[in-house]
C-alpha positions in Angstrom: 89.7 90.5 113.5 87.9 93.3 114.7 91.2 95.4 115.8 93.2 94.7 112.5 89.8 95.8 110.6 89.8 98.9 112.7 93.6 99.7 112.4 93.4 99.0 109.0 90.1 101.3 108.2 91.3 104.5 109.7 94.7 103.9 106.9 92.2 102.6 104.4 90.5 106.0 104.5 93.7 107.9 104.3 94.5 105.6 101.3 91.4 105.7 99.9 91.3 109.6 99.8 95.1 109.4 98.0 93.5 106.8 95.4 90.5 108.8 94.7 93.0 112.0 94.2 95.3 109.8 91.8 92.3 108.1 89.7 91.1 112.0 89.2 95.0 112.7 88.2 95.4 110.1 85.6 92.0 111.0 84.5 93.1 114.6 83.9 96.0 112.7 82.1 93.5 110.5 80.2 92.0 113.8 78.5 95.4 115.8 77.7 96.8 112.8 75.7 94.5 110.4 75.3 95.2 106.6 74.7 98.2 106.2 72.0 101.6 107.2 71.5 101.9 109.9 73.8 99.9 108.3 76.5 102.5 105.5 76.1 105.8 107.7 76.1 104.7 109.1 79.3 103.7 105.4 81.2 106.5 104.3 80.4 108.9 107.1 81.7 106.8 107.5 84.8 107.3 104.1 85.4 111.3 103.7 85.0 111.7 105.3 88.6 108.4 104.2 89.9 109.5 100.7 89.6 112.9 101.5 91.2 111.1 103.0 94.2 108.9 100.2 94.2 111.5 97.8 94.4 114.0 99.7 96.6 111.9 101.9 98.7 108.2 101.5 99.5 108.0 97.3 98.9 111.9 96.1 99.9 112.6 98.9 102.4 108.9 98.8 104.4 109.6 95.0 104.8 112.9 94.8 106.2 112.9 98.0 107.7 109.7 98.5 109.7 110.8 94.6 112.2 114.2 95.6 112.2 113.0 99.4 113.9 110.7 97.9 115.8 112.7 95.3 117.3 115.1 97.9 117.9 112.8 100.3 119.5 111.6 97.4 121.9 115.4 96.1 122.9 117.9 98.9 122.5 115.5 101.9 122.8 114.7 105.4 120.9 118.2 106.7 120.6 119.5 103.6 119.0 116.5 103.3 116.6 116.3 106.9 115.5 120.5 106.3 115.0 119.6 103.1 113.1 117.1 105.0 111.2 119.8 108.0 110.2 122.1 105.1 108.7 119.1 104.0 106.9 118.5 107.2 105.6 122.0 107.3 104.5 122.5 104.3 103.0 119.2 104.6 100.7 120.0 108.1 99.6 123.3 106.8 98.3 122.0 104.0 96.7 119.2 105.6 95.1 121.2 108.8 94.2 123.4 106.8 92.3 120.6 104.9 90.7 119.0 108.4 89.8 122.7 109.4 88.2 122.7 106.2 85.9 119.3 106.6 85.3 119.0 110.3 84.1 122.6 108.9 81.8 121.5 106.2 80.3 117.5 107.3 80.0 117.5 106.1 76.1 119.5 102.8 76.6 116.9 101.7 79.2 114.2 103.0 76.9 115.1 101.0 73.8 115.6 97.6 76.3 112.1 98.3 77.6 110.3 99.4 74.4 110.7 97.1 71.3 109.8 98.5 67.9 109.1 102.3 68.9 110.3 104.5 66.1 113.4 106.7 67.2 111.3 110.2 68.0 108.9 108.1 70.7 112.0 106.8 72.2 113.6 110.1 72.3 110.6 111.5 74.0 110.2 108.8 76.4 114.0 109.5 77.5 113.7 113.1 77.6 110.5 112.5 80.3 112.5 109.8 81.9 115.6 112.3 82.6 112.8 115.0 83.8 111.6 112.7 86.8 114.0 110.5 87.8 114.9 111.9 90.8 112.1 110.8 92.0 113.5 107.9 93.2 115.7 109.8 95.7 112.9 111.8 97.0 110.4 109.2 97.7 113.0 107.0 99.1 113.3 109.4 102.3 109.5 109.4 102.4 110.1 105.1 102.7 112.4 105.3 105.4 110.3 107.9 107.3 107.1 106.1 107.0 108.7 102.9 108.0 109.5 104.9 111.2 105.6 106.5 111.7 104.2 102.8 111.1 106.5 101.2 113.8 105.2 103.2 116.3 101.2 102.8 115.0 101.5 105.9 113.5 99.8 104.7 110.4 97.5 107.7 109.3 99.7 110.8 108.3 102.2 108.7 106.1 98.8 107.1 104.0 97.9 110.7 103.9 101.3 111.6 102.4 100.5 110.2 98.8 97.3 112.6 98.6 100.0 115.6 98.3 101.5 114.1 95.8 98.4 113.5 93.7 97.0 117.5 94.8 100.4 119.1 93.1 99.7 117.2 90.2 96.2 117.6 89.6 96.8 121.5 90.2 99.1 121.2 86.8 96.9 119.3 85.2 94.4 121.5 85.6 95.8 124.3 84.7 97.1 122.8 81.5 93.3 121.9 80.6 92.4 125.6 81.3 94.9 127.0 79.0 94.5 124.0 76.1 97.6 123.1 76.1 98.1 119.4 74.2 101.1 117.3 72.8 104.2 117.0 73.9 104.6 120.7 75.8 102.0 119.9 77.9 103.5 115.9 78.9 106.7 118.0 79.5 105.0 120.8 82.0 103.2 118.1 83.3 106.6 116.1 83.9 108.1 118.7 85.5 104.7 118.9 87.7 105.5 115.5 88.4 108.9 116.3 90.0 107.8 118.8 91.9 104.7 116.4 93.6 107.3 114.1 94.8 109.3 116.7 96.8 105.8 117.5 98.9 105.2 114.2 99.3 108.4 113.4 100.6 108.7 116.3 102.8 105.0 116.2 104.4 105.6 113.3 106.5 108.6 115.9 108.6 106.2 117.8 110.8 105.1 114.7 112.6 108.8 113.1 113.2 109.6 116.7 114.2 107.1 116.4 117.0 107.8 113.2 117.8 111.4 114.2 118.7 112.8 112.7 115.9 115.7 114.7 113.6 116.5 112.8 110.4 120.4 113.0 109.4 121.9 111.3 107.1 124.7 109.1 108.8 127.5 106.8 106.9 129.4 106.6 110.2 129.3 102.6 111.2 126.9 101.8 108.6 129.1 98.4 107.4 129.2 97.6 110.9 125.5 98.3 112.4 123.8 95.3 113.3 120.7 96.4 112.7 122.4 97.6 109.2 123.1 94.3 108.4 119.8 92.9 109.1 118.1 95.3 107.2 120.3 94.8 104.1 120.1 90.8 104.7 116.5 91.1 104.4 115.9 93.5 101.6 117.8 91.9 99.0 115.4 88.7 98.8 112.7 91.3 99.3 113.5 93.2 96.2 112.4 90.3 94.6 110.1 88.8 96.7 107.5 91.7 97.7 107.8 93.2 94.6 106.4 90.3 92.2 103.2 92.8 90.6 106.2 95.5 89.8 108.3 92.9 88.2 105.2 91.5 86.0 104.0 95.2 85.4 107.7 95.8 84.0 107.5 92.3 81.8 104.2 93.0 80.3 105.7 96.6 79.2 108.2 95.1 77.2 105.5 92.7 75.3 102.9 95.7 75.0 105.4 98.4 73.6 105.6 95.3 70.7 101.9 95.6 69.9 101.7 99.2 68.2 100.4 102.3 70.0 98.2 102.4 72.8 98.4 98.6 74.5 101.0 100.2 76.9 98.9 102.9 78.4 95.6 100.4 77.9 97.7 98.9 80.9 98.6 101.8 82.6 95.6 103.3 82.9 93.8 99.4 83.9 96.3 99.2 86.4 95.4 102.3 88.2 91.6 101.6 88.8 93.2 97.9 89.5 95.3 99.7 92.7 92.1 101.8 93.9 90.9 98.4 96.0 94.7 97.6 96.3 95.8 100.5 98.1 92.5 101.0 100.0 92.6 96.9 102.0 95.3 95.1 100.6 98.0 98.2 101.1 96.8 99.4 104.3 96.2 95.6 105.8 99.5 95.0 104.8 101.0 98.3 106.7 99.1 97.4 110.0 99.9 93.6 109.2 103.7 94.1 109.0 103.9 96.6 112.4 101.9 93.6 114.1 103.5 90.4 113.2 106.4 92.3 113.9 105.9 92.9 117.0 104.8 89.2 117.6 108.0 88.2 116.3 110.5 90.7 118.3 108.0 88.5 121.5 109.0 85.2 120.0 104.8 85.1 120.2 104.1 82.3 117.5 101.0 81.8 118.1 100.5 85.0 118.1 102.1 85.9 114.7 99.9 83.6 113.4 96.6 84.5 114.5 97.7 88.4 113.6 97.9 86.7 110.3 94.8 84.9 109.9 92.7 88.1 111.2 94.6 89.6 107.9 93.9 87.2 105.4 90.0 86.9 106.8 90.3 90.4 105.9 91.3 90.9 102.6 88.9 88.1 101.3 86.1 89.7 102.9 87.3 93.1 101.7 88.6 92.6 98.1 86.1 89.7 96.8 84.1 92.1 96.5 85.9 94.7 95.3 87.1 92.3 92.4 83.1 91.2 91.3 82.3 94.8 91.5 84.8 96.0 89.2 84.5 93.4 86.6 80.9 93.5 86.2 81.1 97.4 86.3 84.5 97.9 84.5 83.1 99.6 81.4 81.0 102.0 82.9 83.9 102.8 85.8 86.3 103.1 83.1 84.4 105.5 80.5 83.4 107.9 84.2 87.1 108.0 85.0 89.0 108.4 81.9 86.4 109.2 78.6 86.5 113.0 77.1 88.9 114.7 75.3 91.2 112.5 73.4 90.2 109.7 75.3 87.4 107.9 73.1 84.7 105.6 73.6 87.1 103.0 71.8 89.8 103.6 74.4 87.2 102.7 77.2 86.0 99.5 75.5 89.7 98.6 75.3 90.9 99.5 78.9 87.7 97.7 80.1 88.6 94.3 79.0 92.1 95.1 80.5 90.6 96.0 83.4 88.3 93.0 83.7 91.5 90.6 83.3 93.5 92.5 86.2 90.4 91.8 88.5 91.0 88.0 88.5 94.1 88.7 90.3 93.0 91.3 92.9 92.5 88.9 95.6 95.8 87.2 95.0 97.8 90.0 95.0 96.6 91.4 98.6 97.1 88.2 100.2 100.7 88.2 99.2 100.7 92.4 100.6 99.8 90.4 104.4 101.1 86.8 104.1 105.0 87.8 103.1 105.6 90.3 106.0 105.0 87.8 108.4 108.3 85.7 106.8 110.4 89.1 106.6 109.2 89.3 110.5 110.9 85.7 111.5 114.1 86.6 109.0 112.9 84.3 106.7 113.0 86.2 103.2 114.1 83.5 101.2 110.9 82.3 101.7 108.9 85.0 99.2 112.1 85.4 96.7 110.9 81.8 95.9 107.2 82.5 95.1 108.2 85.7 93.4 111.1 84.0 90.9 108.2 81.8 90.3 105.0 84.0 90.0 107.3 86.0 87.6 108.4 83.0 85.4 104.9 82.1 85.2 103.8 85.5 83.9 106.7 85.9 81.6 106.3 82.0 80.3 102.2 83.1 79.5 102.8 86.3 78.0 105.0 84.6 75.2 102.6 82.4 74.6 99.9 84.5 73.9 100.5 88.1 73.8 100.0 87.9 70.0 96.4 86.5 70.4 95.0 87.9 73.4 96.6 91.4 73.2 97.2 94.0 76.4 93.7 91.8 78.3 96.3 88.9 78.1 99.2 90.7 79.6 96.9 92.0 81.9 95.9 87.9 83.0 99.0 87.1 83.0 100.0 89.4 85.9 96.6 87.7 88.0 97.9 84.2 87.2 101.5 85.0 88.4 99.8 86.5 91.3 98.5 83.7 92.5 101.1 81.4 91.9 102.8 83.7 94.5 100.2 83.6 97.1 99.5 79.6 97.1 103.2 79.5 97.2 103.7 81.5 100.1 100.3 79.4 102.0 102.3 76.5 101.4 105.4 77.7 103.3 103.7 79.4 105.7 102.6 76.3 107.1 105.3 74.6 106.9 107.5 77.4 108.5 105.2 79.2 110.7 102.4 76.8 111.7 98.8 76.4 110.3 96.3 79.3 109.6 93.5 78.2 108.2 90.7 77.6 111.9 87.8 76.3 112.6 84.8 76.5 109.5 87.0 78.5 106.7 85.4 75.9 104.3 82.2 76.9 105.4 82.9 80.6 105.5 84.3 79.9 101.6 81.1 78.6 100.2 79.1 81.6 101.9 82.0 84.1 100.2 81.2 82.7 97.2 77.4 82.9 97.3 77.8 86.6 98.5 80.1 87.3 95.2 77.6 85.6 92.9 74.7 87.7 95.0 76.9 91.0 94.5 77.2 90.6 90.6 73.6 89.5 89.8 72.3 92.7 91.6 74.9 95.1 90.6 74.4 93.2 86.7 70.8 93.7 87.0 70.9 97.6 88.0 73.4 98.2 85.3 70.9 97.0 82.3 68.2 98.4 84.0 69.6 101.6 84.8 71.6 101.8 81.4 68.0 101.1 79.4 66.9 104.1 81.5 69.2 106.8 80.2 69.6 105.9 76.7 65.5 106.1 77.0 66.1 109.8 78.1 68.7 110.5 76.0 66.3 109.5 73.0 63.6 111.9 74.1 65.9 114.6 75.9 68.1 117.1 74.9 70.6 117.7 77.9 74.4 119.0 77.9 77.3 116.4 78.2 77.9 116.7 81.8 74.2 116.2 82.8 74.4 112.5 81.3 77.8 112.0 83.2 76.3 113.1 86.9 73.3 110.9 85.8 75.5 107.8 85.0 77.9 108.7 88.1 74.8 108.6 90.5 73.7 105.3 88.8 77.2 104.0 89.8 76.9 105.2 93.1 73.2 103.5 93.8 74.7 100.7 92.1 77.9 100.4 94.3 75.7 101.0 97.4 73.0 98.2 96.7 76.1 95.8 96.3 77.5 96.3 99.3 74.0 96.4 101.5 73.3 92.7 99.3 77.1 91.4 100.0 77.4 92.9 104.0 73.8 91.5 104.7 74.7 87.8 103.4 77.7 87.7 105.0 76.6 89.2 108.3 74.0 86.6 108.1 76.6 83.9 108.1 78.5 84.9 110.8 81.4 85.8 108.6 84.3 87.4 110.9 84.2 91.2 110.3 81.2 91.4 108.2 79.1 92.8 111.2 81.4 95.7 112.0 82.1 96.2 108.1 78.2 96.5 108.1 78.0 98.9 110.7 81.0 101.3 108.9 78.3 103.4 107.1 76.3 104.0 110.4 79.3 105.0 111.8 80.9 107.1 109.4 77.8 109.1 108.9 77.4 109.4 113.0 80.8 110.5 113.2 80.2 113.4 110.4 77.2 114.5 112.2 79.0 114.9 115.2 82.1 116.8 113.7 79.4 119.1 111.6 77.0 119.7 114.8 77.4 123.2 116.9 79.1 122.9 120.3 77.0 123.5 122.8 76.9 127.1 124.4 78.6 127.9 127.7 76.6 131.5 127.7 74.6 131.1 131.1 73.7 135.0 130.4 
């Protein structure tokens, strides 16, 4: 337990600094074009080739590729892995290029089938974004393949860091279109283009490292039909395309039923879902990257028993981890929401709204990173067929609720729908993997449950509390004090902060008490993280013997 937490916090800080950057990106986003029509046009072209690189590159790609290299790497050696790598390379660029072709083609065709009842110029405008960034797909996909190669060899850091480039370009355009007041439709255009150009520094920042590592990525086509290790990687990233990718499949369903609700539902989700992804990308992403390099390697050892206790040290992880991060969230989520996103033309109405979408995504943030750990280990034993089944299902459940109450419940609904398909998926995939692999669960997980559960219930009364009290405060000060705008924000964003702080010491501290595995060293992470900054910031010591 203690090694997977450690692997995985070094890549959760690297993630964690790329969420922060992308929350403070689509914040800058939140106060150029609000909530509404433009705030949808752009979701939904961002997300066109998002979803493809979801699908294709980071989720399919990392699952089949990452055992296949490694097992590679073990038996064959670096040449043939590197060489397998090259065909990878070469493969996906073709794929993905031609994907970008069709896609930059037919932009307005996929519009219309994604977007029901938009009037002809928000259609036109989506397309028009949709044709700017695109090629994205392409770029990001070498940035899959050569992460997949970093993570194989425990190289986990510099490819989480990757993402924060990304998020930097775009925040410098941002910026700068705040600074010059540009609004409407130029600035979602400049911003676009800003876009495009974020996703060639991410894809090319990972290179530096590979170069050192003695690596020269190529392009090959030369043998690719007859590669074994081709073959395997295709064979287990066509299930995988379903299987990994269930949240990306929902995300795309729920667009389809939001676009039908009149302006704003559809960026109410997009904006929901990226505070939603903060927790995700920061435990249930980064377990998942050291998770899949691990029961990989278990698997290329024909170590069962191993596989599965690299797999229970995961999922002991992500409850301790994102239970808490899910209470937090949805007792804070109107507060978070209005510090991340409120000011300019994002009103106080937009932050009620986005909060109750927020609120609904939180049921299924626990779900959704078990199924980030538990599938990998099936891709690992070449058993993909294995999450295609819980995905096909999770996604029939989600599309099957939505129907049935989209008109009623609204974009908070869509939003719940994509938790409960979540967890179809994961109890599905529990199931099998004891049937197929062998039984997880040890000795006192019903007693290390109830204990979870009492530390949650702790967690929301005291962070509950602190919110009234703390909120009674300020609107107190605000009666009797005249301060500027950003005053009230620091104030409210400190109050977060203690609040945040006092959850975790109240969560940890039960938890520890109980002999929960990882809580101790999650406990000591503070202590250590402040030791380590004081050691970094202190003087070295003089070799003057004058």
């Amino acid at each position: 337990m203690s090694e997977t937490l450690r692997s995985s916090g070094k890549v959760s800080l690297a993630v964690a600094l790329s969420r922060v950057l992308g929350l403070f990106r689509v914040s800058i986003l939140s106060r150029l074009v609000g909530a509404g029509a433009l705030a949808d046009a752009f979701s939904v072209a961002f997300r066109i080739p998002n979803l493809l690189r979801d699908l294709l590159a980071e989720g399919a790609l990392s699952s089949a590729f990452v055992p296949t290299f490694t097992a590679a790497l073990k038996q064959d050696g670096e040449d043939a892995a590197r060489h397998l790598a090259n065909l990878a390379l070469g493969g996906l660029l073709l794929l993905t290029g031609a994907l970008t072709g069709l896609g930059i083609l037919f932009a307005e065709q996929v519009v219309r089938a994604i977007t029901a009842g938009w009037s002809i110029e928000k259609i036109a405008l989506t397309a028009r974004l949709t044709r700017i960034m695109m090629p994205i797909l392409a770029l990001v996909s070498l940035g899959a393949v050569w992460m997949g190669i970093l993570n194989a060899q425990r190289r986990f850091v510099v490819p989480a860091i990757a993402p924060a480039l990304f998020n930097v370009v775009s925040i410098l355009v941002g910026v700068a279109l705040l600074v010059l007041d540009v609004g409407g439709e130029r600035a979602l255009l400049v911003w676009s283009v800003g876009t495009l150009c974020a996703g060639i520094a991410q894809a090319l920042s990972q290179l530096p490292t590979l170069w050192r590592m003695g690596y020269r990525p190529w392009p090959a086509l030369r043998g690719f039909r007859a590669h074994a290790g081709v073959r395997r990687i295709v064979r287990l990233m066509l299930p995988a395309v379903v299987g990994v990718a269930a949240v990306q499949l929902n995300v795309f369903v729920n667009t389809r039923f939001a676009a039908s609700l009149g302006d704003g539902p559809v960026a109410q989700l997009e904006y929901a879902f990226r505070i939603f992804f903060l927790p995700i990308g920061m435990f249930g992403v980064a377990l998942a990257t050291v998770t899949t390099t691990t029961v990989s390697e278990e698997a290329a050892r024909g170590d069962r028993a191993g596989l599965i206790a690299r797999a229970r040290e995961s999922v002991s992880a992500v409850w301790l981890l994102t239970a808490a991060s899910a209470v937090g969230l949805a007792v804070l989520a109107e507060p978070v929401v209005a510090l991340l996103y409120e000011g300019g033309r994002f009103t106080p109405e937009d932050t009620r709204a986005v909060a109750f979408v927020l609120q609904a995504y939180m049921a299924g943030l626990v779900p959704y990173s078990m199924v980030k750990v538990v599938a990998p280990a099936f891709y690992s034993i070449d058993r993909p067929r294995v999450p295609l089944l819980a995905s096909v299902s999770a996604v029939a459940v989600n599309i099957v609720f939505n129907a049935l109450t989209y008109r009623t419940l609204g974009a908070p609904g869509l939003a719940l729908g994509t938790s409960i398909g979540a967890l179809v998926n994961v109890v599905i995939l529990r199931l099998a993997f004891r049937r197929v692999v062998g039984v997880m669960a040890g000795e006192g997980r019903a007693r290390q449950l109830v204990w979870l559960i009492a530390a949650c219930v702790a967690l929301a009364a005291s962070v509950g509390a602190l919110r009234l009290a703390f909120a009674a405060a300020l609107e107190r000060l605000q009666g009797v004090i005249s301060a500027p705008a950003w005053l009230w924000v620091a104030l409210d964003a400190s109050a977060l902060t203690l609040e945040v702080a006092a959850g975790f010491v109240v969560y940890t501290a039960l938890l520890r008490a109980a002999g929960f595995p990882g809580a101790a060293q999650l406990w000591r992470l503070p202590v250590a993280l402040a030791r380590r900054v004081r050691r970094r910031r202190a003087p070295p010591a003089s070799t003057n013997m004058l």
